[in-house]
C-alpha positions as CSV (number, residue, x, y, z in Angstrom):
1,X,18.2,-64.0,71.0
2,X,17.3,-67.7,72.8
3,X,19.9,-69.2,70.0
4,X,22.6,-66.7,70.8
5,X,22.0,-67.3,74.6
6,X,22.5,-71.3,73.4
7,X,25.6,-70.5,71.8
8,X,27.1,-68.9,74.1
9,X,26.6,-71.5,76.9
10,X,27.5,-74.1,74.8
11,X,31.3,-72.2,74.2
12,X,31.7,-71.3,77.9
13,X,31.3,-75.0,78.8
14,X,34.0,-76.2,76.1
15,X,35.8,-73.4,77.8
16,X,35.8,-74.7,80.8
17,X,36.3,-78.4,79.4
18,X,39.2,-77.3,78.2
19,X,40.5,-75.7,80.9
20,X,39.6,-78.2,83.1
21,X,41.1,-80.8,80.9
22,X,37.8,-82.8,80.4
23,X,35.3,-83.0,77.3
24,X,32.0,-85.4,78.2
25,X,31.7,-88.7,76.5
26,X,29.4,-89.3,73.3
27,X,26.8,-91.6,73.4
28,X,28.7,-94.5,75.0
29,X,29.8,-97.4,72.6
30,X,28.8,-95.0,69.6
31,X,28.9,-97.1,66.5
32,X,32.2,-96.0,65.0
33,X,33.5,-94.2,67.4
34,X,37.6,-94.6,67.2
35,X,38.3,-95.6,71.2
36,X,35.8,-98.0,71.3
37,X,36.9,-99.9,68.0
38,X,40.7,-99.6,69.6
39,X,39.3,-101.2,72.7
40,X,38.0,-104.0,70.6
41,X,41.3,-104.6,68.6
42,X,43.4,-104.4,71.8
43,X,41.8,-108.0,73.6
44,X,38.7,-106.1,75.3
45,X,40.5,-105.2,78.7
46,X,38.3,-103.9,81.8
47,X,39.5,-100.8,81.2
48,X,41.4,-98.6,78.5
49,X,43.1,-95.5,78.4
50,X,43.7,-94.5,74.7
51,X,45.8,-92.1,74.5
52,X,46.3,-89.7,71.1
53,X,47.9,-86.4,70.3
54,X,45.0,-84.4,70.8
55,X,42.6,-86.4,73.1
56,X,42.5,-89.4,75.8
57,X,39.7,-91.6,75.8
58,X,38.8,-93.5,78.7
59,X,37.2,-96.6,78.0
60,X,35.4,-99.3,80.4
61,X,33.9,-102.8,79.3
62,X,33.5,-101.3,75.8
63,X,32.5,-97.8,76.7
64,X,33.7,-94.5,76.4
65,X,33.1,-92.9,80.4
66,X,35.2,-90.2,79.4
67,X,37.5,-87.8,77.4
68,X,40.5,-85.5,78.2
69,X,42.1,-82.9,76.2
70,X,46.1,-83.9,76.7
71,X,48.6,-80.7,76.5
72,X,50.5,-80.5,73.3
73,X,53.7,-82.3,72.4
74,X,55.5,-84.6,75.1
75,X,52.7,-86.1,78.0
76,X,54.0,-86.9,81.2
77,X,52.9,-90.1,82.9
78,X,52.2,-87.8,85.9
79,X,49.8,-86.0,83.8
80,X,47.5,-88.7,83.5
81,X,47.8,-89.6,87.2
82,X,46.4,-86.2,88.0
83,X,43.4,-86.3,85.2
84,X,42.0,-89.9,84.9
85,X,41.4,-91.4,88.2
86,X,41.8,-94.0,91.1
87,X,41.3,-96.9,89.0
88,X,42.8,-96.1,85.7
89,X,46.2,-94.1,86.2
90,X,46.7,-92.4,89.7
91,X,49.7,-91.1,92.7
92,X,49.4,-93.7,95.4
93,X,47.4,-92.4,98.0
94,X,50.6,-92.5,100.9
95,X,53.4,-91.9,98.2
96,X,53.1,-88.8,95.7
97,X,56.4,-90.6,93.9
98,X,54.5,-93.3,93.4
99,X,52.0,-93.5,90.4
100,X,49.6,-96.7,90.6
101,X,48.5,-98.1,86.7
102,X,45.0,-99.6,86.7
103,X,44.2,-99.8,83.5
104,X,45.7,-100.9,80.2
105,X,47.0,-97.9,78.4
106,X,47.0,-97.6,74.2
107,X,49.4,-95.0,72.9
108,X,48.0,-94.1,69.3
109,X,50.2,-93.0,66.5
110,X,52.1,-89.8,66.8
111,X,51.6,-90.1,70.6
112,X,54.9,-89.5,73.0
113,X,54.8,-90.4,77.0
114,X,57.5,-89.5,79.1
115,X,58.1,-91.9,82.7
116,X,61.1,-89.7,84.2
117,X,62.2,-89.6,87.6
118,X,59.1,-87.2,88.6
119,X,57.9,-90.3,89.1
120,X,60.3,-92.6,90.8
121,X,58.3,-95.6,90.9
122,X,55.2,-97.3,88.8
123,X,53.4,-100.2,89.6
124,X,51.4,-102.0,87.3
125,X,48.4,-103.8,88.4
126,X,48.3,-107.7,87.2
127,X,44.6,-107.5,88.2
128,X,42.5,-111.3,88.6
129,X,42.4,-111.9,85.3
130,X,43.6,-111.6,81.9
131,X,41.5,-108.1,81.4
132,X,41.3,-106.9,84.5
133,X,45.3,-106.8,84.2
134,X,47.4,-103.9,83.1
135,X,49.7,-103.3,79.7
136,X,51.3,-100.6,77.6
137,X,51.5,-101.0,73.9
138,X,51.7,-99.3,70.8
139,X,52.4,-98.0,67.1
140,X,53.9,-95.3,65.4
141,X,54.4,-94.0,69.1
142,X,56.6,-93.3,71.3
143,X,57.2,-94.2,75.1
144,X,60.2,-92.3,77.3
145,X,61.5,-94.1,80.5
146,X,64.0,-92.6,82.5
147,X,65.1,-93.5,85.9
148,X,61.8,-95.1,86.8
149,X,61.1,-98.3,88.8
150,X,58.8,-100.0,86.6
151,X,57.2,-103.3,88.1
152,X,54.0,-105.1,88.8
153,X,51.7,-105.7,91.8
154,X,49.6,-108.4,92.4
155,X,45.7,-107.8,93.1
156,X,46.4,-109.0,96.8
157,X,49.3,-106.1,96.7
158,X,52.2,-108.6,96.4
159,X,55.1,-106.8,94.5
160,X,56.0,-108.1,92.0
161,X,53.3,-110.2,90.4
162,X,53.1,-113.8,91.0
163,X,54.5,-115.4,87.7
164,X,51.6,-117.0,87.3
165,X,49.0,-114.3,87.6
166,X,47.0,-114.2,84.3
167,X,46.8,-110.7,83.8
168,X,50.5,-109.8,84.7
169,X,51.4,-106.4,83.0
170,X,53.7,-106.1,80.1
171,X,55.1,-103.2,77.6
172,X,55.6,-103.9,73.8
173,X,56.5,-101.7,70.9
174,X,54.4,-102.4,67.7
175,X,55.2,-101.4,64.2
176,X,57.5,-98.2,63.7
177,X,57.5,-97.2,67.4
178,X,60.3,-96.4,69.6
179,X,60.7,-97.6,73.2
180,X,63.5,-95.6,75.2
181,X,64.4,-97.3,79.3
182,X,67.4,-95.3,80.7
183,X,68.8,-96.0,83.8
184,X,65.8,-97.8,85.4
185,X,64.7,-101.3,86.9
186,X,61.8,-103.5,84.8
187,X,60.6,-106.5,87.2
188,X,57.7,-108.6,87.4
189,X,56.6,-108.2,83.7
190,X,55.5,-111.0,81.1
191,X,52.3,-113.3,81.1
192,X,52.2,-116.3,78.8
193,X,50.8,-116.2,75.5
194,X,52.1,-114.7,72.2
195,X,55.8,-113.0,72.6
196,X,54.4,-109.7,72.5
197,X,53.3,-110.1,76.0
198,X,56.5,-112.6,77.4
199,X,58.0,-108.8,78.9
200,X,59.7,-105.7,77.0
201,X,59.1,-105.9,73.8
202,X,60.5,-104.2,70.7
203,X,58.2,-105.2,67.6
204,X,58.2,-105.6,63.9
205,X,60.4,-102.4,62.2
206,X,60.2,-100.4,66.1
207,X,63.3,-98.9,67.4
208,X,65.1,-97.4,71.0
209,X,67.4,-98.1,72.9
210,X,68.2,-99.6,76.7
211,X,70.7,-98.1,78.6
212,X,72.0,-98.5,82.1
213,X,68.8,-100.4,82.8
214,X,68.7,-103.8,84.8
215,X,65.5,-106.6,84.1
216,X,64.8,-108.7,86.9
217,X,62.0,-111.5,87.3
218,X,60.4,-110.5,84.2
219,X,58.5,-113.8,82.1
220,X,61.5,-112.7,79.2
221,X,63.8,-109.7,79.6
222,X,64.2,-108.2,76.5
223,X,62.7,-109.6,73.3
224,X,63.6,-107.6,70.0
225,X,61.0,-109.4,67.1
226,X,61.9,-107.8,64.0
227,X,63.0,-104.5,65.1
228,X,65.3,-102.1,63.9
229,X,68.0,-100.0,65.2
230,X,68.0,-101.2,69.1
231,X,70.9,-100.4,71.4
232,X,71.2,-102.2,74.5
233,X,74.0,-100.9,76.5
234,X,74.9,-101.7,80.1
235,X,72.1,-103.8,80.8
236,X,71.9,-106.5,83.4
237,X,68.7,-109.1,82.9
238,X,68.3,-111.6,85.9
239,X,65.9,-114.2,86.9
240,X,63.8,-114.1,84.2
241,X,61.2,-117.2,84.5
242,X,62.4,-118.4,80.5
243,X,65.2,-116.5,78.4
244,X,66.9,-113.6,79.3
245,X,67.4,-111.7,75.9
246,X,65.7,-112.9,72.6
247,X,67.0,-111.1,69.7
248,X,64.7,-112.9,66.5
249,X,64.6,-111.2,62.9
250,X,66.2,-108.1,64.2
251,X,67.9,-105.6,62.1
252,X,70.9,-103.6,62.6
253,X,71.0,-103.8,66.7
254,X,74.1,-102.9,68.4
255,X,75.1,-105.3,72.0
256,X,77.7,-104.2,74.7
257,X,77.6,-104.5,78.0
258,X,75.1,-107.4,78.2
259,X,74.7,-109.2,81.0
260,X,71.9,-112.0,81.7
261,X,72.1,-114.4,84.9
262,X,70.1,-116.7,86.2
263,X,67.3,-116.6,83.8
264,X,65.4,-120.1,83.3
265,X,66.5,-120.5,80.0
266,X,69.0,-119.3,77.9
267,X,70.8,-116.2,79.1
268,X,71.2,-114.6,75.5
269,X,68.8,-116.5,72.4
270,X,69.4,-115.0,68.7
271,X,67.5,-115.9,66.3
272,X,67.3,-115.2,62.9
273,X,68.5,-111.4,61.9
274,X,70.8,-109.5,60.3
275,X,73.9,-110.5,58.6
276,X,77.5,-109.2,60.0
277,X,76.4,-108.3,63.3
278,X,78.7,-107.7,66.1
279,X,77.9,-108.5,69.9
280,X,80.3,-107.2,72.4
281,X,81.3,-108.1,76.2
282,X,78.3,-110.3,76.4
283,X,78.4,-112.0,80.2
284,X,76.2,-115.0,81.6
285,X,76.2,-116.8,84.5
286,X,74.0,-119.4,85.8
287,X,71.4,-119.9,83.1
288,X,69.7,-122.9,83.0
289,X,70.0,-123.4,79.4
290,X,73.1,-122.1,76.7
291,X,74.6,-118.8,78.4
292,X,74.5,-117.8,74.6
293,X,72.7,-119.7,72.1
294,X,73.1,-118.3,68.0
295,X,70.3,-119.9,65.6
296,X,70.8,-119.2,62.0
297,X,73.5,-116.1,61.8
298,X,75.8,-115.2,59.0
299,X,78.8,-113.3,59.8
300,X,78.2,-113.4,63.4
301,X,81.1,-111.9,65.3
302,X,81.1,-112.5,69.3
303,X,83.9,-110.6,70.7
304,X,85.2,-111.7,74.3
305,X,81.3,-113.3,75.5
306,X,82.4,-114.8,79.1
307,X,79.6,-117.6,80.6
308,X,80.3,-119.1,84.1
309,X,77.9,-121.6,85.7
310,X,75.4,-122.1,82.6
311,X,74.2,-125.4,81.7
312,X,76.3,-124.6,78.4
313,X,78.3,-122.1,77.4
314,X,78.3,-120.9,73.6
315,X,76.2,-122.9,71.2
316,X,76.0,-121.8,67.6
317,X,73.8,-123.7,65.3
318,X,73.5,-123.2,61.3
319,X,76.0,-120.2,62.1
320,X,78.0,-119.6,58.4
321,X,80.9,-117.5,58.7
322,X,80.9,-116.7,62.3
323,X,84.0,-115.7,64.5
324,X,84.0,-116.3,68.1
325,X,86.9,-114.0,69.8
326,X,88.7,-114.8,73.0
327,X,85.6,-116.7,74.1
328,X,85.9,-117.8,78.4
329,X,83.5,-120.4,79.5
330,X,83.8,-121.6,83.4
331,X,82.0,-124.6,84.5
332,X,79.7,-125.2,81.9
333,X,77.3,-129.3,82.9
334,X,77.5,-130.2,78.9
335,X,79.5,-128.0,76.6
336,X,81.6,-124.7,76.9
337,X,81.5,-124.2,73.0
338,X,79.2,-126.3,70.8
339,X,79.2,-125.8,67.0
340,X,76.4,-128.0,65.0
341,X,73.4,-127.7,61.8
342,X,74.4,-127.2,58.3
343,X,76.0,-125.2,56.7
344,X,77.6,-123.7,60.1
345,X,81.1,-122.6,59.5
346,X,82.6,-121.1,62.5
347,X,86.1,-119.7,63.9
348,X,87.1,-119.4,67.1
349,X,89.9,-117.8,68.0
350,X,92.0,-117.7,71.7
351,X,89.1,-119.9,73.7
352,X,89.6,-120.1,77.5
353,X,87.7,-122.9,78.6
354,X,88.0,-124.8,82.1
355,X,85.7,-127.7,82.8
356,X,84.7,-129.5,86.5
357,X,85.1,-133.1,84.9
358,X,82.0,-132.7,83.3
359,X,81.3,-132.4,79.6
360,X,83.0,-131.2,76.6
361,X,85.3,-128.3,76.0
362,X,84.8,-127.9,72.4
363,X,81.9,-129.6,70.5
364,X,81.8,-129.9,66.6
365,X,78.8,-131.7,65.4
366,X,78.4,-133.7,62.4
367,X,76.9,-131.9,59.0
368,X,78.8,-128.6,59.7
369,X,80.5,-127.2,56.9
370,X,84.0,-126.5,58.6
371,X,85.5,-124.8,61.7
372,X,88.4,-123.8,62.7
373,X,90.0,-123.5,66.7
374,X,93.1,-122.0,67.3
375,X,95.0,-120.8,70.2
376,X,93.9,-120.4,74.1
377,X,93.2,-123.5,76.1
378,X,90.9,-126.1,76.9
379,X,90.5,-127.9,80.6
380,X,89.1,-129.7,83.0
381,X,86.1,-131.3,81.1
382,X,85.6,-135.3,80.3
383,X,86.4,-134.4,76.2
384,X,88.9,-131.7,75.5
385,X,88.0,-131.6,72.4
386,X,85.4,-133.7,70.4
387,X,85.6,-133.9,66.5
388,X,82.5,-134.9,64.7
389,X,82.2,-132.7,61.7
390,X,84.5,-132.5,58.6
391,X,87.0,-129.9,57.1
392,X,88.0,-128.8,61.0
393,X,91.2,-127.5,62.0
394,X,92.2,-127.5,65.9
395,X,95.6,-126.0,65.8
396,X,98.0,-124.4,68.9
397,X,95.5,-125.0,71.3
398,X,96.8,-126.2,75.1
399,X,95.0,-129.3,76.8
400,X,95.3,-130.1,80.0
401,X,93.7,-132.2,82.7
402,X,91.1,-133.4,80.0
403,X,90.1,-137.3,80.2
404,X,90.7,-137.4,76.7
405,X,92.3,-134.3,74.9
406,X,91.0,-134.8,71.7
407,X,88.3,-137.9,70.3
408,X,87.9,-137.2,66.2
409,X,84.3,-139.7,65.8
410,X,81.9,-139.8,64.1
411,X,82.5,-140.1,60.1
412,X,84.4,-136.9,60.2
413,X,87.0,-136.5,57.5
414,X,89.9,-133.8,56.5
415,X,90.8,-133.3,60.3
416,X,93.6,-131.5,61.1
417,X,95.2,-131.0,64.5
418,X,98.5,-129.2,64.6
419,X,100.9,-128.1,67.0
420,X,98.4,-129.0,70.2
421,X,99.7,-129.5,73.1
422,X,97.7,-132.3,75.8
423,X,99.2,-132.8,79.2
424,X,97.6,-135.1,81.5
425,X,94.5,-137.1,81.7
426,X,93.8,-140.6,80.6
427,X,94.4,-140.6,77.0
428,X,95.8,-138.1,74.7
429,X,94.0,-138.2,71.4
430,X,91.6,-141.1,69.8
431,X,90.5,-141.2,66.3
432,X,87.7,-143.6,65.6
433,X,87.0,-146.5,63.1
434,X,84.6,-144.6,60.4
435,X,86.6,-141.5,60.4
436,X,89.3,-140.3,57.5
437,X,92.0,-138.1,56.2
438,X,93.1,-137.5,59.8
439,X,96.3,-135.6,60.2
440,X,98.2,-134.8,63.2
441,X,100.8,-132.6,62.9
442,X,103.4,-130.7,65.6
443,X,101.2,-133.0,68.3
444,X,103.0,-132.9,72.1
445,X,100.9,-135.6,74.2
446,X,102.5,-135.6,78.1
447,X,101.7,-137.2,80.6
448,X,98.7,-139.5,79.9
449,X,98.3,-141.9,82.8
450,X,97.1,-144.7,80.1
451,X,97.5,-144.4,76.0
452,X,98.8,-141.2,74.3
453,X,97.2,-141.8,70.9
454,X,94.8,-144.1,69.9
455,X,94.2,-144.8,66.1
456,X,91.3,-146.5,64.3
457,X,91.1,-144.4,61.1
458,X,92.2,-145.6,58.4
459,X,95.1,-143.4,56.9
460,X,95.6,-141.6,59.9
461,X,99.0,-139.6,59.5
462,X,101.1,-137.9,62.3
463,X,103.6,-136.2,61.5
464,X,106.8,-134.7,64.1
465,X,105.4,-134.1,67.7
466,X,106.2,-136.3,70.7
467,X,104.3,-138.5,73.2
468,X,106.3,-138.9,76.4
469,X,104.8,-140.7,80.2
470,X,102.2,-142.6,78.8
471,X,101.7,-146.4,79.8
472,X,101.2,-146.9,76.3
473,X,101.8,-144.2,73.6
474,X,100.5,-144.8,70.4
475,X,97.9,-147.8,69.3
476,X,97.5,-148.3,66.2
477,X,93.7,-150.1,65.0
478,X,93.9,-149.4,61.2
479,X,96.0,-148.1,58.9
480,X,98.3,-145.4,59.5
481,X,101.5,-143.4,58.6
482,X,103.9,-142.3,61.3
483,X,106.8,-139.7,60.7
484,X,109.3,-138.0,62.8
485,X,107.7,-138.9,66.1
486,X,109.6,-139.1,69.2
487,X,108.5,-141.3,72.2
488,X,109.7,-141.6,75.7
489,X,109.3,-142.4,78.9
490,X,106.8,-145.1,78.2
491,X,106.0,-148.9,78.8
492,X,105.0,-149.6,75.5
493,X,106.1,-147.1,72.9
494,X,104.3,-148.7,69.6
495,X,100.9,-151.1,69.4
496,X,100.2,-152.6,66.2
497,X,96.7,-154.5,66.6
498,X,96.1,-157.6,65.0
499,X,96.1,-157.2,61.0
500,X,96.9,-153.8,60.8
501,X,99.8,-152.6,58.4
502,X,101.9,-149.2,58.9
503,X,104.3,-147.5,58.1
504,X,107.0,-145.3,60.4
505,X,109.8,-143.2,59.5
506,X,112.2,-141.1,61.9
507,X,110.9,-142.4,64.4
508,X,112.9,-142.5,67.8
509,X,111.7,-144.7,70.4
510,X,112.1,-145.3,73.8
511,X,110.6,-147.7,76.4
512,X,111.7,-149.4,79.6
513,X,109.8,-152.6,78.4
514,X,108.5,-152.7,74.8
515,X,109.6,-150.9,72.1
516,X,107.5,-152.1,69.2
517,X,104.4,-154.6,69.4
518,X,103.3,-156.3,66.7
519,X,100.1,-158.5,66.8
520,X,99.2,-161.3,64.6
521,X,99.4,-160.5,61.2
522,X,100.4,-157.0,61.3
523,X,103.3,-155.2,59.6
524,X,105.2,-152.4,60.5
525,X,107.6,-151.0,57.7
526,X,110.5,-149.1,59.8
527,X,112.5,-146.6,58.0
528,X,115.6,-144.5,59.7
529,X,114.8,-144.6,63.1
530,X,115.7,-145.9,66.4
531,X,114.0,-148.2,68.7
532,X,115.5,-149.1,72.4
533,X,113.9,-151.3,74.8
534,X,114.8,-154.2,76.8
535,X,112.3,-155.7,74.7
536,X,112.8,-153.4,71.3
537,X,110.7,-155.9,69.1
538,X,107.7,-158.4,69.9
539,X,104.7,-160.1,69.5
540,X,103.6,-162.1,66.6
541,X,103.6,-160.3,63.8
542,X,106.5,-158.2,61.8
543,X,108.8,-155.0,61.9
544,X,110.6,-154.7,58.4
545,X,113.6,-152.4,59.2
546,X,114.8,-150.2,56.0
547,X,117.5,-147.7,55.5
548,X,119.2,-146.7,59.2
549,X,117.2,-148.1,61.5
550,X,118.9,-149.5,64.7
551,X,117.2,-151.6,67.1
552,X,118.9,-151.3,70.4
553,X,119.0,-151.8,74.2
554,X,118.1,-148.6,76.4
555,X,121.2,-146.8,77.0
556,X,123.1,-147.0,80.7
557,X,122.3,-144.8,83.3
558,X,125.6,-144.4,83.9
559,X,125.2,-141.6,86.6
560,X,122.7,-143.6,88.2
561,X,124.8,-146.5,88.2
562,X,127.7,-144.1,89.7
563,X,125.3,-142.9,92.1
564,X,124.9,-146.4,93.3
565,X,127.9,-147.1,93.1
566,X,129.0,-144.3,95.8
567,X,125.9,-145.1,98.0
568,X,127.0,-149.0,98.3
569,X,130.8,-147.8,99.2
570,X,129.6,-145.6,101.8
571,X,127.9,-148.5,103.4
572,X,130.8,-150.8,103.3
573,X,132.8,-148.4,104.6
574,X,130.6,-147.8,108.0
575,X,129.9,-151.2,108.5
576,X,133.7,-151.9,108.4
577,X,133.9,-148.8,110.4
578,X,131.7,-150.4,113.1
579,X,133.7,-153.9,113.2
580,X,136.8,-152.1,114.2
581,X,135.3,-150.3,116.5
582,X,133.7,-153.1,118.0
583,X,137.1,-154.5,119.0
584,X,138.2,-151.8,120.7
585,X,138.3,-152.1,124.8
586,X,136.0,-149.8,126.5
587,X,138.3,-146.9,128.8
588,X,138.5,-148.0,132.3
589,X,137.3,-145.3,134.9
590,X,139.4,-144.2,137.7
591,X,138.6,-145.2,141.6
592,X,138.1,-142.0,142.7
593,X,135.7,-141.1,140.5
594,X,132.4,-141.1,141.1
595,X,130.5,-139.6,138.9
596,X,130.2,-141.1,135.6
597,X,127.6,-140.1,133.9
């Protein structure tokens, strides 16, 4: 009878634990016991909330204080702030839309919590120290946010976090978890240390998605490290302390709508990943690093990124294969589109690139395997273009306002620009000494206040194209080969530096002092073409004409000289005009009148 008394007081009080959502603790720190070895494994924090489908363990300095029996399926954030307490998960004592986070929370495998707009606001506690502060991680779990302010509060109460507080809160997504934010607001998060705690984090093989969502003041944004299946959609990420968005060894994410601004670093970093993936309508502005930077990307495809402000635009390094569509870069200190590492072979197609007078427009490093530029325009920066690396091809692009359109250096070879037009600036195109197998094709250079194209690579061809209002428009420093090119409106249309031997055919120049200068010991070999200038031939070395070449004077301007003509008549005439009129007697006045005004 005692032992069936025992019994049945022993089921009425699990009754009533159950009900009341409360089972007692077992011996505290029981050797074994499951809470207490997660505690260990998770950095011993102050406090722990482990939470699993069937029980919540509340653990403090390495004890369990107390267990809860959670309802089945989904949890709600708002049921833990009504079952755990003041200082581990709790409504703020003024604001019942408020919930305050005190403790680090654990979600366990198979475990889903829900933040939804029950709960409009949750502040994470950064504590004094690493484990006094707050965090939520996990695996093989699941965590819900939906219209939710999500942000941190300093120990002092200061909203968010001070960036430097040690135990700033952070959320991260370990192996096959999911991690859903829906139209809410992450600030404050991220405290240094591994990446896992930079922010948001989506880990090894986890998955989810970000919607509608803006990141502001967070250590990182977003950082996806080996996930798999992420969608970020319509997500603005500002002011974070170092990147904005880290994408590293990710799989199979999908970008559109990005938007990152004024983040420390880079606005967008990609590391690593997946091959052919796609990001779309990616935006930065003001970053103080690359708006976009691409690391190590096969089949890359960037369709119509826009950066405005960043320290550089769009910088793709050991990228093979990648396409950059309809790029626009404004303002960029260094360069609006930078290409370099081996093996990078890149195309970009319709770029819209305007410069301040700083920097470079396009950049293509040396040790890339090829690129190729075509269409849009480039403006506004020191270096329209800059050449470095071999087996390029700039074609159709617009220049203007540039210093210098387009500077092929380096030891770049198999360079091909064709059909480009460069208005303006100081020079039109240079090719260095050290360069080869440059050839200019279709080239219209107008307008350069000092030399159209400058030549020191040996075997340099250009072929059709024009170069009109420069002071000088084509130097020649090495061997070259010039065909079908049509100069005007220049001082000097043809420099031949000392020693240097070239060849031109069809071409037509004119000049209103020089036509041709040869230095000492250079050679020109003219073929069917036409040179006029008061001065059509000169300096000290030789022009061998061939075939029909003609070597003239400028032609008359005979309406000018008609114009002059007129205008000097019309003076004669008045000042003959005047002489007659001179001798004329003045009218005499009669007596009577008086008033001759």
């Amino acid at each position: 009878m005692t032992h069936l008394r025992r019994v049945t007081a022993a089921a009425a009080a699990l009754a009533a634990a159950l009900a009341s959502g409360v089972l007692a603790a077992p011996s505290a720190g029981a050797a074994g016991d499951p809470d207490v070895a997660a505690w260990q494994r998770s950095g011993r924090p102050d406090r722990l909330v482990v939470v699993r489908p069937h029980a919540v363990g509340l653990v403090e300095k390495g004890k369990v204080v107390r267990r809860l029996v959670p309802p089945g399926g989904v949890m709600p954030l708002s049921w833990l702030a009504t079952r755990t307490g003041k200082q581990w998960v709790a409504y703020d004592a003024h604001d019942r839309s408020t919930v305050r986070i005190g403790a680090a929370v654990l979600l366990a495998p198979d475990t889903i919590v829900r933040v939804d707009e029950r709960t409009r606001t949750v502040l994470m506690s950064a504590g004094r120290s690493a484990a006094s502060g707050t965090w939520i991680k996990g695996s093989r779990a699941a965590l819900d946010i939906q219209g939710v302010t999500l942000s941190s509060v300093g120990a002092d109460g200061t909203r968010p976090a001070p960036a430097d507080a040690p135990g700033r809160p952070y959320v991260a997504m370990g192996t096959k978890g999911r991690l859903d934010i829906r139209d809410s607001t992450v600030e404050g998060l991220g405290r240094g240390g591994d990446t896992a705690r930079s922010g948001v984090t989506w880990g090894w093989l986890s998955t989810g998605s970000v919607t509608g969502s803006t990141f502001d003041g967070n250590l990182t944004g977003i950082r996806l490290a080996g996930s798999s299946g992420v969608t970020l959609k319509d997500v603005s990420v500002t002011r974070s302390a170092q990147d904005g968005v880290v994408l590293k060894d990710d799989a199979l994410t999908t970008v559109s709508g990005l938007t990152a601004q004024s983040n420390g670093r880079r606005g967008v970093s990609l590391d690593g990943g997946p091959d052919s993936r796609t990001l779309t309508g990616v935006v930065t502005r003001g970053n103080g690093g690359a708006g976009l930077r691409a690391v190590a990307q096969r089949g890359l495809r960037l369709e119509s990124p826009a950066s405005q402000g960043d320290r550089s635009g769009i910088e793709l390094v050991r990228c093979a294969r990648c396409t950059v569509q309809e790029p626009t870069v404004q303002g960029p200190e260094r360069n609006a589109l930078r290409v370099d590492g081996a093996g990078s072979h890149v195309t970009v197609r319709r770029p819209v690139l305007s410069g301040d007078g700083r920097g470079t427009g396009v950049r293509l490093e040396p040790g890339i395997e090829g690129a190729r530029v075509t269409g849009g325009s480039v403006g506004g920066f020191s270096h329209g273009v800059v050449v470095r690396g071999s087996h390029t091809r700039v074609m159709g692009v617009s220049l203007a306002g540039n210093r210098t359109g387009v500077a092929v250096g380096g030891r770049a070879g198999d360079v091909e620009l064709k059909g480009l037009l460069v208005v303006g600036g100081h020079t039109g195109v240079t090719a260095a000494r050290g360069t080869h197998g440059v050839v200019l094709s279709g080239i219209r250079i107008n307008g350069a206040t000092s030399k159209g194209l400058v030549s020191a690579s040996p075997g340099l061809r250009a072929v059709g194209g024009a170069v009109s209002g420069a002071t000088t428009s084509v130097v020649l420093r090495a061997e070259a080969e010039l065909k079908g090119l049509a100069i005007d409106e220049t001082h000097r249309g043809v420099h031949l530096s000392e020693s240097v031997r070239a060849t031109g055919r069809d071409l037509d120049v004119l000049a209103d002092r020089r036509g041709i200068q040869t230095d000492r010991g250079a050679r020109l070999d003219l073929t069917d073409s036409r040179v006029r200038a008061p001065r059509a031939l000169t300096g000290d070395g030789q022009v061998e004409r061939h075939g029909q070449t003609e070597i003239s004077l400028p032609p008359v301007p005979w309406l000018g000289v008609a114009a002059l003509g007129a205008l000097l008549l019309a003076v004669l005439l008045q000042t003959v005009h005047q002489v007659r009129h001179r001798r004329t007697p003045r009218p005499k006045v009669a007596a009577h009148v008086r008033n001759t005004v």
